[in-house]
N, C-alpha and C positions, 0 to 999 in steps of 0.2 A: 504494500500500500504506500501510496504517495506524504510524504509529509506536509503536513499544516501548518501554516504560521497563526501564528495572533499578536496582537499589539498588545503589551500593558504599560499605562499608564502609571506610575508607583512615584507617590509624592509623599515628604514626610516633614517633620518641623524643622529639618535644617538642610534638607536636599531633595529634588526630585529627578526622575527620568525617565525617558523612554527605551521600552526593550520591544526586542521579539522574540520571540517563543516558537524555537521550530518542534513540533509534537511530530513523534514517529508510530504512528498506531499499531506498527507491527510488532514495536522493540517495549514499547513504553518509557521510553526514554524522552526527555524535553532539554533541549540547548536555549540557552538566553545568551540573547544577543544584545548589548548597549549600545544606542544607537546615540543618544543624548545624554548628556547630565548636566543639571541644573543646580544653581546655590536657593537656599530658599530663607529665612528670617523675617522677622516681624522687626519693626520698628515704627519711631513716634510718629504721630501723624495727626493733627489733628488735635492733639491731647488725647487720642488714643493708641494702644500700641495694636499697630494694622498690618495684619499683610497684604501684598502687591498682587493679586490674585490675577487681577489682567495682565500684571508681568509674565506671572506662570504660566496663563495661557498660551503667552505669543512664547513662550520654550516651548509650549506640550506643541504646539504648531509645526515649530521647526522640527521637533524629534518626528513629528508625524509625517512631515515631508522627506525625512531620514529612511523614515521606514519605508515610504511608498517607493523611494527610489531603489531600496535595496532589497526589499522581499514587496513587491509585486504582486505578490499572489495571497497578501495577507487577508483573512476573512473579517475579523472582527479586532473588536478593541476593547477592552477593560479597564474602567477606573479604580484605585483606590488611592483615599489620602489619609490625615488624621480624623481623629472624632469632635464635635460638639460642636465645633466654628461653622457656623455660616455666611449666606449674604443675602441683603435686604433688596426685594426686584420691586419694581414700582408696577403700575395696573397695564404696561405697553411690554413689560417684561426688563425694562434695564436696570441694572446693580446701582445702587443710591447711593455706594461708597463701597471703597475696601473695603474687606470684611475685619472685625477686631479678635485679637489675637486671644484666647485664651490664658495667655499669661499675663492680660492685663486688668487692674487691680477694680474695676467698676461691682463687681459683683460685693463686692467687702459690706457695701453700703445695704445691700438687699438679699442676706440668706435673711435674716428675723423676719422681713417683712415675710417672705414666702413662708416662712415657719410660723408665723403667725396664722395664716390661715389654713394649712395642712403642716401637718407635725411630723418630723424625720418618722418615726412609726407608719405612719397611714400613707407616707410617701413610700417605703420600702414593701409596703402588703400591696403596691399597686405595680411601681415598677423595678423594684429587686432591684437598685442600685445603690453600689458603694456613696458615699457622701463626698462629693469632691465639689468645693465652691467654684467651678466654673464651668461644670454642667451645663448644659442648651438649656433650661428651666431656669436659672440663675439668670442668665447671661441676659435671658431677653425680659426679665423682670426688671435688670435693668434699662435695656434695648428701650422698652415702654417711658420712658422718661427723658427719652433721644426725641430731637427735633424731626428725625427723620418716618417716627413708626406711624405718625399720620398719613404719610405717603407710600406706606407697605401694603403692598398685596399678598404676596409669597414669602416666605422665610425657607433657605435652599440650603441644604449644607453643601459643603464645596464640594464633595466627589460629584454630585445630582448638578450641581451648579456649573460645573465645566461639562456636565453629559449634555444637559440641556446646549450649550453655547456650540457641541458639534453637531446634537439631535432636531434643536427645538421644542423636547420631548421634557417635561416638566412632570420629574416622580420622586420619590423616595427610597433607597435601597434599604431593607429592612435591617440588617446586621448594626449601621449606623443611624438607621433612627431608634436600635435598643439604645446609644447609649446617650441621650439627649435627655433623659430621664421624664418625657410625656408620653411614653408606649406602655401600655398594659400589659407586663411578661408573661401573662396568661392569656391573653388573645392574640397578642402579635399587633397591633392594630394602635389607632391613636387612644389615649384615655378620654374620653368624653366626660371624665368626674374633673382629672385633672387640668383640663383645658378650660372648664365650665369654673374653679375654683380659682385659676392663674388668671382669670377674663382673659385669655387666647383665645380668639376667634378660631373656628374648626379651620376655615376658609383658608387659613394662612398657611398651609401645613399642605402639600404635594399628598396625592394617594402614595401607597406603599405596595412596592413590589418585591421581589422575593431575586436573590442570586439566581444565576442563570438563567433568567428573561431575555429577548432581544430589545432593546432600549429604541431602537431606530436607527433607520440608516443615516449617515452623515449628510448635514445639508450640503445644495451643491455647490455655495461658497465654499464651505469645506474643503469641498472634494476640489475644488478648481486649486484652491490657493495651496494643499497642499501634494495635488498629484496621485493620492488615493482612488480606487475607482468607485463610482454611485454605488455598488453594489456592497463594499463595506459597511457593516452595522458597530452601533456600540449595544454590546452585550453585560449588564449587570453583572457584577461578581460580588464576593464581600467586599463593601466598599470600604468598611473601616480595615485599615491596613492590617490590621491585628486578625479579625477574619480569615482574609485570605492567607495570613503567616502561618495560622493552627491549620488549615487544609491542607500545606506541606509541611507538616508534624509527621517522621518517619517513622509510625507508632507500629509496633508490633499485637498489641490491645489496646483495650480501652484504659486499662490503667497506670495510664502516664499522666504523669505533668509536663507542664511547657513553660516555658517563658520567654516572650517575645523581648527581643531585649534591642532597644535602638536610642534613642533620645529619651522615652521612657520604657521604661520593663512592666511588662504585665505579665502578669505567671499567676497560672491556675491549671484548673483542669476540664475536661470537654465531660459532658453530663447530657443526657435526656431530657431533664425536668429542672426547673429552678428551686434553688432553694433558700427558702424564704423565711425561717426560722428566726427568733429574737437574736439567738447566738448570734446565728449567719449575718444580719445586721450590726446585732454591737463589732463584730470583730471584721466589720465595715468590706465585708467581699461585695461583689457586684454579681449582677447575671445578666450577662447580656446574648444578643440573639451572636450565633454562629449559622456557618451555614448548611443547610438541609435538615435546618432549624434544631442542627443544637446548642446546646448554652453554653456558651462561654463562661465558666465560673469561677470567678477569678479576683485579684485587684493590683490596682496601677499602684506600681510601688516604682521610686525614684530610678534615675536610668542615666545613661551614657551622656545625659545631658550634662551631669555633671564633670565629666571629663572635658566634652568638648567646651565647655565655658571656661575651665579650667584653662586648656591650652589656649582661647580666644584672651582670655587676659591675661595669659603672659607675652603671649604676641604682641596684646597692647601695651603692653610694659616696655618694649624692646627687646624682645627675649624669644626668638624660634625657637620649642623644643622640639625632637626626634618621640614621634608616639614610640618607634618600636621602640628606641635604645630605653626611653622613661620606661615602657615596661619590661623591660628587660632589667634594668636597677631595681624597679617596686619587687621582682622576684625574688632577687636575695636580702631583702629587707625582711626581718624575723618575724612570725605570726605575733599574735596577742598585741596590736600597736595598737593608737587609736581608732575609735570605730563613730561614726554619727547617723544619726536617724536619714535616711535619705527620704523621708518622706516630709520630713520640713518643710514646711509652708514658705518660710524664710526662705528656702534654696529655691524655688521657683521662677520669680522672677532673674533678667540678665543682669552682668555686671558682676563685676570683681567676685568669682566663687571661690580662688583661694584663700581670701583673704575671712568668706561667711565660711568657711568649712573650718575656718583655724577655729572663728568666733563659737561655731557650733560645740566643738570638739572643748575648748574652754570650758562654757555654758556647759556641761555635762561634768566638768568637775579633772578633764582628761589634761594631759599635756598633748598639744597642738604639733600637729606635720610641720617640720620643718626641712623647705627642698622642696622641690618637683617631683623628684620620685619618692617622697615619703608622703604628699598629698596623694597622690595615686594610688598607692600603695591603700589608703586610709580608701578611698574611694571604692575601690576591688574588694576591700574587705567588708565594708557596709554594706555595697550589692550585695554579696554572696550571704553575705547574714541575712540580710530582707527576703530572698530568694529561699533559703535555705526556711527561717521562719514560715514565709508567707507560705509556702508551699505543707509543709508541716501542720497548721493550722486549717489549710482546705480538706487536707486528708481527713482529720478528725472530724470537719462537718460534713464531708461526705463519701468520699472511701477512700482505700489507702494506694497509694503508687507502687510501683515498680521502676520504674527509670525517671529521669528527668530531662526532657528533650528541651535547650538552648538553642533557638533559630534566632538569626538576622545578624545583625554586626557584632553583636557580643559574642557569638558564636564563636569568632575569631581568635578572641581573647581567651588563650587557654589557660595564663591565670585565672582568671574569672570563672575559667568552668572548673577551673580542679579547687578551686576553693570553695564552689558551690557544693563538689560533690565530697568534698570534705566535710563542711560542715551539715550536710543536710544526711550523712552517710549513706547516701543513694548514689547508683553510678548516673554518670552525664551523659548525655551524647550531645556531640557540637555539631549543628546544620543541619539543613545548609542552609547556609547565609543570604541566600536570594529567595528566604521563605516567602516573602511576600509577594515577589514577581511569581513565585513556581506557583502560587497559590491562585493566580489573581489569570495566569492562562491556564491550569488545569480546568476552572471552572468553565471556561469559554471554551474550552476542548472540546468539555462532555455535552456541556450542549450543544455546540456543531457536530454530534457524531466522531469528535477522534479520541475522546479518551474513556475507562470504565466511567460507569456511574454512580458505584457506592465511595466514600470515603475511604473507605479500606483499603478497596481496588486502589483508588490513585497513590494510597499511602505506602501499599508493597511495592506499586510501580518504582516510585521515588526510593523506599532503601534499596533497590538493586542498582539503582543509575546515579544518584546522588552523594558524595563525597561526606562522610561523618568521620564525627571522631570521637571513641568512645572513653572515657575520665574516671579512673575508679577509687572509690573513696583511701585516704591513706590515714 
């Protein structure tokens, strides 16, 4: 049988790009090709912190004119990016502003009010979400208080927001509207208590479709400006990146963990049903949709962003460091160093993080990293604790592992997995690291007819062809 290409899309908080995905339906084997890559960041604007989303588009353009020129024969496209940011469309359909960044600080002023009229309780018995103040439900409670939500028609999150700008086609991909916290985790659907109780209009809010739908073919601006031909569609996938990263999870069962590990780390585990228990709540996990609607059960524990802010202020220092040589020093740096919460609210925000992680590590009573690779060191060691914890803590609410699969950039960092699998005393496996791209064209595979159709099927496909590396507790 002849091989398939597809397009994915894969944008994250500090970079995005375009790939393609040659699928071999006779081998099961899938090559990604890089055809683009893009810087990506939020910054001030406005007095908000914004990202450049029309920037992004005219990349995702170019890599798309990349692809048409170089695989020809591509059938479809797949978006995903982050979760909970979106952008405001006026009653003609056009974007009223960049969209505001999730790391910026508007929401501070309005969790009590939203709590005020539905209580953390009555909001987790609805939609099974961990408590993170910058949630889609936060964000536009603020939004509501913006000059602009007079002149809102639609509220789009950004994967749905660039499909629309190649489709026209104006939807919801279900995986990322779990995590906006106004979906019903037990209908799949919008809350009509909680929309009715937030005064959100229904109206505002795109229908909801399900991963692997065809989205629409490209408009023929599209297709002129970037050489693609009419007959290209964009095909829903898991839109939230973390989605499509768990579908290339090289799971031998059902009882593993994961953790998607890139700018943030989520780590949890794939489940049937949500669980929605006081526990499950106080010990703040989430359940969000995956896809062929399973849950993603899990929570957003601090991530790589720490590093890379890390290296960005000492850059700005005047200071280039070497990532590999720094982790190659944090290696021979002795265990039991300092360790900090990486889920700090504090650490969130950009700007000077050696300097909040010294502060952090103080504040806890420790003696503070001193050096580049003794922050790193401290950083590798908090991941792998939050990891090793968080994962620990899922098992007991809802069953126990056997391995622990590490996909996306962290994967890479075998410090990081063997201290994971040190401390969590479960073995690791690392990759592969382009979980999110493998994830984001297996879905668009199986529904053009080139790849199996259960999860499983694509998951054995992936440990025979995929490069891992397995980490075992010491």
């Amino acid at each position: 049988m002849a091989a398939r290409v597809f397009g994915a899309i894969d944008i994250g908080a500090s970079g995005g790009r375009v790939m393609a995905g040659v699928v071999d339906p006779s081998s099961g084997r899938t090559q990604l090709h890089t055809l683009h890559r893009f810087a990506n960041g939020a910054a001030m604007q406005g007095g908000h912190l914004r990202w450049n989303l029309t920037g992004l588009f005219a990349e995702v353009m170019t890599g798309l004119t990349a692809l048409a020129a170089q695989f020809p024969e591509v059938e479809s496209i797949g978006i995903d990016t982050w979760a909970v940011d979106y952008g405001l469309l006026d009653a003609h359909g056009r974007l009223l502003a960049e969209p505001i960044s999730y790391r910026d600080s508007r929401t501070d002023s309005v969790i009590e009010r939203v709590h005020d009229r539905i209580t953390p309780d009555q909001l987790y018995a609805v939609n099974g979400l961990q408590y993170l103040p910058f949630n889609t439900l936060y964000q536009l409670e603020a939004e509501k208080r913006s000059p602009l939500w007079d002149k809102t028609a639609h509220v789009v999150l950004l994967p749905d927001l660039l499909a629309y700008w190649l489709t026209g086609q104006l939807r919801t991909e279900a995986t990322n509207a779990s995590t906006t916290g106004l979906l019903d985790v037990s209908t799949g659907d919008w809350s009509a208590a909680l929309l009715e109780l937030l005064d959100l209009p229904p109206q505002l809010l795109p229908e909801i479709d399900q991963p692997g739908e065809v989205r629409g073919r490209l408009l023929p601006r599209v297709s002129r400006a970037t050489g693609l031909a009419d007959r290209v569609v964009v095909t829903t996938v898991g839109s939230h990146d973390t989605a499509s990263a768990v579908v290339a999870v090289p799971a031998t069962s059902r009882r593993f963990g994961y953790v998607s590990s890139g700018t943030w780390s989520l780590a949890g585990l794939e489940l049937d049903k949500p669980v929605l228990t006081a526990e499950s709540q106080h010990a703040n996990f989430t359940n969000e949709g995956g896809v062929d609607g399973r849950v993603r059960y899990l929570r957003n524990v601090g991530g790589l962003w720490l590093l890379q802010e890390s290296l960005r202020t000492w850059a700005d220092e005047g200071t280039n460091h070497d990532l590999a040589s720094l982790l190659t020093e944090a290696e021979t740096l002795p265990s039991g160093g300092p360790t900090i919460d990486v889920d700090d609210p504090e650490l969130i925000p950009p700007g000077r993080m050696p300097q909040r992680i010294a502060a952090a590590v103080t504040h806890k009573g420790g003696t503070p990293p001193t050096g580049p690779a003794a922050t790193v060191r401290c950083i590798l060691d908090s991941l792998a604790a939050a990891y090793a914890s968080t994962l620990g803590r899922a098992s007991e609410l809802a069953h126990g592992i056997d391995v622990i699969h590490i996909v996306g950039g962290g994967s890479q960092n075998a410090l990081l997995c063997q201290l994971t699998a040190d401390l969590s005393g479960t073995p690791v496996t690392g990759g592969p690291v382009e979980a999110t791209a493998l994830g984001n064209v297996l879905v668009q595979a199986r529904t053009h007819g080139a790849a199996p159709d259960s999860l499983e099927e694509l998951r054995a496909a992936l440990r025979e062809t995929q490069e891992v590396r397995v980490y075992v507790p010491s």
